[in-house]
Short mmCIF file of the C-alpha atoms (twelve columns), coordinates in Angstrom:
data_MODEL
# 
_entry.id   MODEL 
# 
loop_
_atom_site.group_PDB 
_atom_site.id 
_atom_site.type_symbol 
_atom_site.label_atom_id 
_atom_site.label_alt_id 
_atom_site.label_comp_id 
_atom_site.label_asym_id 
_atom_site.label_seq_id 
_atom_site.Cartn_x 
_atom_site.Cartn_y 
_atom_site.Cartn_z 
_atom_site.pdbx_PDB_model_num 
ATOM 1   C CA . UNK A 1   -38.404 51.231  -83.486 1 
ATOM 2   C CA . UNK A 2   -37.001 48.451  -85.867 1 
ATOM 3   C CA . UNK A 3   -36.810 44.554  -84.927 1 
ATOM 4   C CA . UNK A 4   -33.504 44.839  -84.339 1 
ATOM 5   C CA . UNK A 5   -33.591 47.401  -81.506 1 
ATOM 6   C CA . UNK A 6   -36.818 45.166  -80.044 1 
ATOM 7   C CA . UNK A 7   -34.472 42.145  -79.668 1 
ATOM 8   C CA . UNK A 8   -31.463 44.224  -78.830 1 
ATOM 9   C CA . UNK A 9   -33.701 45.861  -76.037 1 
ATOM 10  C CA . UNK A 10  -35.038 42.699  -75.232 1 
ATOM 11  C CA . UNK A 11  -31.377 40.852  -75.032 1 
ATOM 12  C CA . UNK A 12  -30.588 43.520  -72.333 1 
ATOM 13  C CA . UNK A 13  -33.179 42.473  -69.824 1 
ATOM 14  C CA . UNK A 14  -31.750 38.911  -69.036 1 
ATOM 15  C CA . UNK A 15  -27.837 40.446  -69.138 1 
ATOM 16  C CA . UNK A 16  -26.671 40.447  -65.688 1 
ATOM 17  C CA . UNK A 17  -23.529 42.684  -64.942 1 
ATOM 18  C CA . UNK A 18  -20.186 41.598  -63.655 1 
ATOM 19  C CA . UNK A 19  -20.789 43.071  -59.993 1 
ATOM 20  C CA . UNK A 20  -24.584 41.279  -60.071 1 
ATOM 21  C CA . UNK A 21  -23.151 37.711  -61.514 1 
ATOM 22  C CA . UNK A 22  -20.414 37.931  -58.540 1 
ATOM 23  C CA . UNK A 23  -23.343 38.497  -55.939 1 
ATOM 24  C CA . UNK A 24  -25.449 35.709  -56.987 1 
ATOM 25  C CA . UNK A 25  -22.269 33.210  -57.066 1 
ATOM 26  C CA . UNK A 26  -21.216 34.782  -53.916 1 
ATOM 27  C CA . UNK A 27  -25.188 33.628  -52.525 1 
ATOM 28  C CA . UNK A 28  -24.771 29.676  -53.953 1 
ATOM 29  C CA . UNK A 29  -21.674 29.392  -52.314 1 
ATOM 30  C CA . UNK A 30  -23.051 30.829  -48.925 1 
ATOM 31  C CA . UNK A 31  -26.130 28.277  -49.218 1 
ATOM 32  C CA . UNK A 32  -23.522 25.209  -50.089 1 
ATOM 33  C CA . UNK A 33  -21.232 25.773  -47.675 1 
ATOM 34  C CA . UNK A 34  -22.300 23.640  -44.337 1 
ATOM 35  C CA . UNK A 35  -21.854 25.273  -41.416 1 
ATOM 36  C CA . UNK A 36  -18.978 24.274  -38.672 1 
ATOM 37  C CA . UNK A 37  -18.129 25.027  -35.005 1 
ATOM 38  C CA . UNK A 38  -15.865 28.626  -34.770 1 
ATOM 39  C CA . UNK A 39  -12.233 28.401  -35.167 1 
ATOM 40  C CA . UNK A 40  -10.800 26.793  -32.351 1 
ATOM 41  C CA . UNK A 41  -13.848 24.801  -31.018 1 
ATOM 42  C CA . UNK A 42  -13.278 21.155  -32.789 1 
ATOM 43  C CA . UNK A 43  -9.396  21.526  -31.160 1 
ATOM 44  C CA . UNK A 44  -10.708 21.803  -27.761 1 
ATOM 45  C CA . UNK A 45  -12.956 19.521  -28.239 1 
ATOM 46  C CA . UNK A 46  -10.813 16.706  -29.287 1 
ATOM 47  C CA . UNK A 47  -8.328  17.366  -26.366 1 
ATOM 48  C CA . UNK A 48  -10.877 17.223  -24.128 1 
ATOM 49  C CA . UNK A 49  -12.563 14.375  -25.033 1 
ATOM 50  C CA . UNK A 50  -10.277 11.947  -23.176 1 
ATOM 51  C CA . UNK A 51  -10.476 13.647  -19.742 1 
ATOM 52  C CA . UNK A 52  -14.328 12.967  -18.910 1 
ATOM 53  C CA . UNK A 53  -12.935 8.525   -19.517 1 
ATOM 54  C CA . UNK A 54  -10.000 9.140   -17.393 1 
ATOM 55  C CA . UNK A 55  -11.726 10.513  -14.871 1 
ATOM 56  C CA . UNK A 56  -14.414 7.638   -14.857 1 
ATOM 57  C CA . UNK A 57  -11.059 5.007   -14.450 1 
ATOM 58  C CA . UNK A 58  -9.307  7.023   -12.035 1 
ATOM 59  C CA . UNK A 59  -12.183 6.969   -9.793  1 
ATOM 60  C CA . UNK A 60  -13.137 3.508   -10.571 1 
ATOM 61  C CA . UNK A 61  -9.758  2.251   -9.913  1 
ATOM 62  C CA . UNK A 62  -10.182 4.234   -6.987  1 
ATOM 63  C CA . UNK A 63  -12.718 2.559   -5.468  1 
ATOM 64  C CA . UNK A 64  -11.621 -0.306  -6.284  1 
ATOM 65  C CA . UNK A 65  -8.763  -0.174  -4.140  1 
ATOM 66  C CA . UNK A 66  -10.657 0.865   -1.405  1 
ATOM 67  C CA . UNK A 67  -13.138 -2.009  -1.683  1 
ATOM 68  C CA . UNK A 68  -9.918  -4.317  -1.867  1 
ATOM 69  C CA . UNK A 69  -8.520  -3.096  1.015   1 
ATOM 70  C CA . UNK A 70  -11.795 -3.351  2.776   1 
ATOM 71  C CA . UNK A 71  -12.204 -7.262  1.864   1 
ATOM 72  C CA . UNK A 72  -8.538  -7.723  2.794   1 
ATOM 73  C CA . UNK A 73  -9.306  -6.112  6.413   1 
ATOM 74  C CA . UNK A 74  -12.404 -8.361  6.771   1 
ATOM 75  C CA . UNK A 75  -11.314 -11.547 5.537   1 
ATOM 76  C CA . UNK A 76  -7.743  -11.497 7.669   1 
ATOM 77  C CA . UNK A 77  -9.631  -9.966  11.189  1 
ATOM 78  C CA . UNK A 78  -8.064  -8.228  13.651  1 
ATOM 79  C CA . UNK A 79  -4.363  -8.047  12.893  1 
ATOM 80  C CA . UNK A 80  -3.529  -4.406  15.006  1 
ATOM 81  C CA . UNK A 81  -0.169  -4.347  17.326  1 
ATOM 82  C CA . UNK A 82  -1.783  -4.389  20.882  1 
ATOM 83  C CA . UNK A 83  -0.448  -5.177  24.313  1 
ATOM 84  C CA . UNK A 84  -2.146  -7.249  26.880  1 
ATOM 85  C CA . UNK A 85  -0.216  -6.306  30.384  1 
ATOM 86  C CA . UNK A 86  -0.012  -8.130  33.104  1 
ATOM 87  C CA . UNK A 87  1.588   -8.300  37.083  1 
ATOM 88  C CA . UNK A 88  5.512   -6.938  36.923  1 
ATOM 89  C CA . UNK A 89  7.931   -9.690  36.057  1 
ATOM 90  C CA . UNK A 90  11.350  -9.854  37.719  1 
ATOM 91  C CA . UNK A 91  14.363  -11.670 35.865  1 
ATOM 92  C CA . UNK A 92  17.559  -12.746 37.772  1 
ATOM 93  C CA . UNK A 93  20.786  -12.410 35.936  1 
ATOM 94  C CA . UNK A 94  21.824  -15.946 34.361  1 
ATOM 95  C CA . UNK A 95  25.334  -17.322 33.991  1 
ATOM 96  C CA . UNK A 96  25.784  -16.387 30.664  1 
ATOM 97  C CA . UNK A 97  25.771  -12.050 31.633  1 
ATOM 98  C CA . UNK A 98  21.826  -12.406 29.834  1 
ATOM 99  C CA . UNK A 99  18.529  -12.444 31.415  1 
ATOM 100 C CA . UNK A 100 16.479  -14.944 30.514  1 
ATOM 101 C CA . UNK A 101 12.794  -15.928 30.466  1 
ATOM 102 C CA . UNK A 102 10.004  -19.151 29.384  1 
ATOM 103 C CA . UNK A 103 7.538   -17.745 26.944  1 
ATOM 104 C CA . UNK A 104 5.532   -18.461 23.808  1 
ATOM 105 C CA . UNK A 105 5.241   -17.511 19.715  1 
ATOM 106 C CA . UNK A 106 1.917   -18.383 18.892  1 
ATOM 107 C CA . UNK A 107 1.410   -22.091 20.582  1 
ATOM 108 C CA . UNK A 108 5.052   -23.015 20.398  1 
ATOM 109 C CA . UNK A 109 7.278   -22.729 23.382  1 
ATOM 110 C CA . UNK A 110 10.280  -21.065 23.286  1 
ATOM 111 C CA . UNK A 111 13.103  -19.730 26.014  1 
ATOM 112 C CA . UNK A 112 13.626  -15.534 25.109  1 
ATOM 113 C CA . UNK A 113 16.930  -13.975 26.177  1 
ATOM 114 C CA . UNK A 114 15.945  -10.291 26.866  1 
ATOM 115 C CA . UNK A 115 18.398  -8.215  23.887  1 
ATOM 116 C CA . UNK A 116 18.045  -4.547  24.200  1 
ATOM 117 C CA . UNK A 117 20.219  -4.236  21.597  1 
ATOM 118 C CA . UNK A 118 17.716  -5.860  19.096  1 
ATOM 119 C CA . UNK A 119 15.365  -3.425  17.192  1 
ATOM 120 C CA . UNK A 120 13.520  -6.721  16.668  1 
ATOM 121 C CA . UNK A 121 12.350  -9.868  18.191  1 
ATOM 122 C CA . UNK A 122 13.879  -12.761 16.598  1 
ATOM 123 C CA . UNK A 123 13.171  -16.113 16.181  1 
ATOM 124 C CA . UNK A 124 15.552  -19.085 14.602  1 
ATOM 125 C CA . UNK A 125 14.473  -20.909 11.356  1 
ATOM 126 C CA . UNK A 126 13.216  -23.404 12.997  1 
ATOM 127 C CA . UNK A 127 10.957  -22.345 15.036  1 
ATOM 128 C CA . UNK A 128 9.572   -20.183 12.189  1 
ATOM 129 C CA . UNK A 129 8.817   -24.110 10.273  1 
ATOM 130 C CA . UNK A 130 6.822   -24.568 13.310  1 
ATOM 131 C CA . UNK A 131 4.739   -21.972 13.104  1 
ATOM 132 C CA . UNK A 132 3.911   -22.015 9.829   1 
ATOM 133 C CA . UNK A 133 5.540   -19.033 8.602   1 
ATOM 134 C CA . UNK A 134 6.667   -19.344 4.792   1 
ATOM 135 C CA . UNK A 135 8.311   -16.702 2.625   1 
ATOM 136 C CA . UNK A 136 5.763   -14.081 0.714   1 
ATOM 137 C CA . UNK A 137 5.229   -14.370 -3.194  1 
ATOM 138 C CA . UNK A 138 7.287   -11.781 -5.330  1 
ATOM 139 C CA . UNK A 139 4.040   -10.677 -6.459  1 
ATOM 140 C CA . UNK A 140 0.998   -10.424 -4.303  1 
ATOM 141 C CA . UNK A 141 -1.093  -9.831  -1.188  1 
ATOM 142 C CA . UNK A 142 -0.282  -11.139 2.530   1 
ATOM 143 C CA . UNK A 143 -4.146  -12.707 2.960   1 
ATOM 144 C CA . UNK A 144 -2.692  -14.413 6.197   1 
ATOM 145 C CA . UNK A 145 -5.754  -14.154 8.747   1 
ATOM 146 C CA . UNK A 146 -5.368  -12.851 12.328  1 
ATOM 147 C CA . UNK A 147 -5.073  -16.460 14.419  1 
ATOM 148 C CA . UNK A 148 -2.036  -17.321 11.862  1 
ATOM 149 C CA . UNK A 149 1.335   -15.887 11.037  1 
ATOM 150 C CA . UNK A 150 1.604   -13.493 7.921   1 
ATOM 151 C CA . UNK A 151 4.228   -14.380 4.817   1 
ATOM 152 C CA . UNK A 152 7.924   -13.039 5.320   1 
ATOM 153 C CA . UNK A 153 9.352   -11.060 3.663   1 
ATOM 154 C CA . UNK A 154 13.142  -11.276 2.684   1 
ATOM 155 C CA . UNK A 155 15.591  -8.789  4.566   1 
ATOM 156 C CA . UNK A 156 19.341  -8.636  5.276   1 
ATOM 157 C CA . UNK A 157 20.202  -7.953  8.908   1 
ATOM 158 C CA . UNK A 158 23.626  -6.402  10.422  1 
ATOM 159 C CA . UNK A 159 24.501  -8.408  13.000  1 
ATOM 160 C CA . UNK A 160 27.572  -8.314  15.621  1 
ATOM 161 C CA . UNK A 161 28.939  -11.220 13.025  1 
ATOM 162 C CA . UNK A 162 28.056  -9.376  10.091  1 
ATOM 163 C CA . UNK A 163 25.902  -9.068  7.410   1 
ATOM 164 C CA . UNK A 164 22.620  -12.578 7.427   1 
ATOM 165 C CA . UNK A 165 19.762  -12.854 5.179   1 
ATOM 166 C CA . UNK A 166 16.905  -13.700 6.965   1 
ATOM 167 C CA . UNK A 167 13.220  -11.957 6.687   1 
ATOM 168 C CA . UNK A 168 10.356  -10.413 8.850   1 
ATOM 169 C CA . UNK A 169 6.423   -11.739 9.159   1 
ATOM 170 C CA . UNK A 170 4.085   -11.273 11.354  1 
ATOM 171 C CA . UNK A 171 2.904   -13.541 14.546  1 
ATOM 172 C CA . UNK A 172 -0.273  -13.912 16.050  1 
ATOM 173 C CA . UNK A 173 1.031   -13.675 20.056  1 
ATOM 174 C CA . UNK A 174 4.191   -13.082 21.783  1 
ATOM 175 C CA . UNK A 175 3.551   -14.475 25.038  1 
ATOM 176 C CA . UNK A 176 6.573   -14.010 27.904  1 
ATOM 177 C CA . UNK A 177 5.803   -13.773 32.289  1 
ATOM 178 C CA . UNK A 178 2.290   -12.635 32.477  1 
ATOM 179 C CA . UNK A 179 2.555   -10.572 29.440  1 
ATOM 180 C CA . UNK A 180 0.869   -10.689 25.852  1 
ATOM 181 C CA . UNK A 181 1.685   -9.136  22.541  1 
ATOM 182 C CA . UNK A 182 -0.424  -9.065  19.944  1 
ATOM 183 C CA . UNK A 183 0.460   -9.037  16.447  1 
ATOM 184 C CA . UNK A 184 4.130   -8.214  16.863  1 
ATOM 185 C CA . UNK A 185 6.769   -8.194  13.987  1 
ATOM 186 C CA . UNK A 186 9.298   -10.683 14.219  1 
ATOM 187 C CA . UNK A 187 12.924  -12.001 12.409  1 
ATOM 188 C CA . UNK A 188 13.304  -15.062 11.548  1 
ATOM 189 C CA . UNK A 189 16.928  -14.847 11.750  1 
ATOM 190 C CA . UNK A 190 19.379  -18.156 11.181  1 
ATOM 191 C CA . UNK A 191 22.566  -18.150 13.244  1 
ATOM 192 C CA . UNK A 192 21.417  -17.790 16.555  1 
ATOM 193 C CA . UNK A 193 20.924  -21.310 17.763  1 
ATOM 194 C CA . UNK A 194 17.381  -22.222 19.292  1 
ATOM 195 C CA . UNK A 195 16.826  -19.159 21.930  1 
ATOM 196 C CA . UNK A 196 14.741  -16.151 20.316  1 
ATOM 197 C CA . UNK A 197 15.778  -12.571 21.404  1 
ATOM 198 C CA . UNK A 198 13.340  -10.655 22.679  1 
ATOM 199 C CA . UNK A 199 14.185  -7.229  20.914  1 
ATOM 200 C CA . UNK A 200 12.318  -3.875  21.279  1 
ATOM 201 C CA . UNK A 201 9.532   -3.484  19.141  1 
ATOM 202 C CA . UNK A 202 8.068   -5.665  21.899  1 
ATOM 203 C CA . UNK A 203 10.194  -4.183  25.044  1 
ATOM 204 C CA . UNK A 204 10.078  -0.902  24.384  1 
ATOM 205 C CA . UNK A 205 5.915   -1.202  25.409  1 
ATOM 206 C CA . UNK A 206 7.443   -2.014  28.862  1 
ATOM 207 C CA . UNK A 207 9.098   -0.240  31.774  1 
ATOM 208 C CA . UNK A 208 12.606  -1.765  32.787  1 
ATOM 209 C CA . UNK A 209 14.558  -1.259  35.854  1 
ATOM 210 C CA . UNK A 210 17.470  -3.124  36.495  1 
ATOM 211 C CA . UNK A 211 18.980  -3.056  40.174  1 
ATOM 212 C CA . UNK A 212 21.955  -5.047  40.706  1 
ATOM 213 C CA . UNK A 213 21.123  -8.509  39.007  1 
ATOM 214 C CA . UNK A 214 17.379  -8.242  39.023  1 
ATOM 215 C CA . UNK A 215 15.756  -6.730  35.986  1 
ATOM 216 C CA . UNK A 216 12.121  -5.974  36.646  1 
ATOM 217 C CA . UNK A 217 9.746   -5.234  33.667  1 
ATOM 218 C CA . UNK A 218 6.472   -3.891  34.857  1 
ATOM 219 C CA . UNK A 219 3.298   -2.666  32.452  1 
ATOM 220 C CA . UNK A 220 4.208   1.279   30.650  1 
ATOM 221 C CA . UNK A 221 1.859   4.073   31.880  1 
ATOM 222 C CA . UNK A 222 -0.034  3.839   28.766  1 
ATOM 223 C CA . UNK A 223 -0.926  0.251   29.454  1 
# 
């Protein structure tokens, strides 16, 4: 064999075919090539990753609430609708067609005309300055405690004259015969002079029987 064929022969060895050469590039590629989550994975991924923080909010924001509420109950006391009953009362018809009877709003005296028409016990302006009560914030909590009226809140009535802007708080005590309400809701309504109207959220806790020109209002069943 010449010198020729020796290096030809030789020249062979380290000549890779076509098929081998796109192997091997196929292999460096393969070993480059960092590996990444399957198709499909990274999307889920990102849209999940907010719910596991909203979660943690809502339930913060949650409790939160609760715990408010809970401080709000503690720091104001007591402030439930309840009923105190007492012996029957019996009203005589006045002059005016109205029964009439001496009572109290908190410490402040005041002269109720029985109005079964009224949905609610109402009070004039005036009386509400005595008490204390004062118009709620836009924006905000009531944190009135139990012994003291709560804030009123704006409200436009329908009256027998019409349409009046008045608004609604809270009192500590209706007080009327040998009777006590706790915690009652009340208008403070202008146009109707210095008598309050004792309405219904506060009768209707009461049995009434009128015979002839006697009205007598005795404790309900429940009470």
């Amino acid at each position: 064999m010449s010198v020729d064929d020796d290096h030809k022969t030789e020249s062979q060895r380290f000549t890779l075919s076509s098929e081998e050469k796109e192997q091997r590039l196929r292999a460096v590629k393969a070993r480059l090539t960092v590996d990444g989550p399957p198709p499909g994975v990274a999307g889920r991924s990102a849209s999940g990753g907010w719910l596991l923080p909203a979660l943690f909010w809502t339930a913060l924001l949650g409790l939160g609430a609760l715990a408010a509420g809970y401080w709000f109950s503690a720091s104001r006391g007591d402030t439930a609708f309840s009923v105190l009953a007492g012996e029957s009362l019996e009203l005589r018809l006045g002059r005016g067609g109205h029964y009439e009877v001496p009572g109290q709003v908190g410490a402040e005296p005041v002269r109720f005309m029985v109005d079964t028409g009224a949905s609610l016990t109402a009070i004039p302006p005036g009386l509400g300055a005595r008490l204390g009560i004062r118009e709620c914030s836009a924006i905000g909590f009531d944190l009135s405690r139990s012994n003291e009226p709560g804030c009123c809140r704006r409200e436009t009535f329908h009256t027998a004259n019409g349409r009046t802007e008045g608004c609604v708080a809270r009192v500590p005590s209706i007080r009327f015969g040998g009777f006590e309400v706790r915690n009652a809701m009340v208008a403070v309504m202008p146009g109707i002079g210095e008598q309050a109207l004792l309405g219904m959220n506060v009768l209707r806790q009461f049995s009434l029987v009128q015979q002839g020109n006697r009205l007598t209002i005795t404790p309900a069943a429940s009470h």
